[in-house]
C-alpha positions, 0 to 999 in steps of 0.5 A, a space after each residue: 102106784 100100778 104095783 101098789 094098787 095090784 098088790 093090795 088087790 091081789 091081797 083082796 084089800 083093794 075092790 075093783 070099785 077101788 080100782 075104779 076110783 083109782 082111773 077116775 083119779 088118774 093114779 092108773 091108765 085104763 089099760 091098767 085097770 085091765 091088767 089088774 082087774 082082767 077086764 075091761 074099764 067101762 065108764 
């Protein structure tokens, strides 16, 4: 799930509240999160 979630938000199709979603879900870690989204998961 991590290469597809950074796919599409490289490809601007995904917003970083997607990625948030995304954590509240379990599909990424918050670690993840950081990658993808180069900053910290705030709760």
């Amino acid at each position: 799930m991590f290469y597809t979630l950074l796919r599409l938000y490289n490809q601007k199709r995904l917003s970083k509240e997607g990625l948030l979603n995304a954590v509240r879900k379990r599909w990424i870690t918050k670690e993840e999160y950081k990658e993808i989204a180069g900053e910290e998961y705030e709760e």
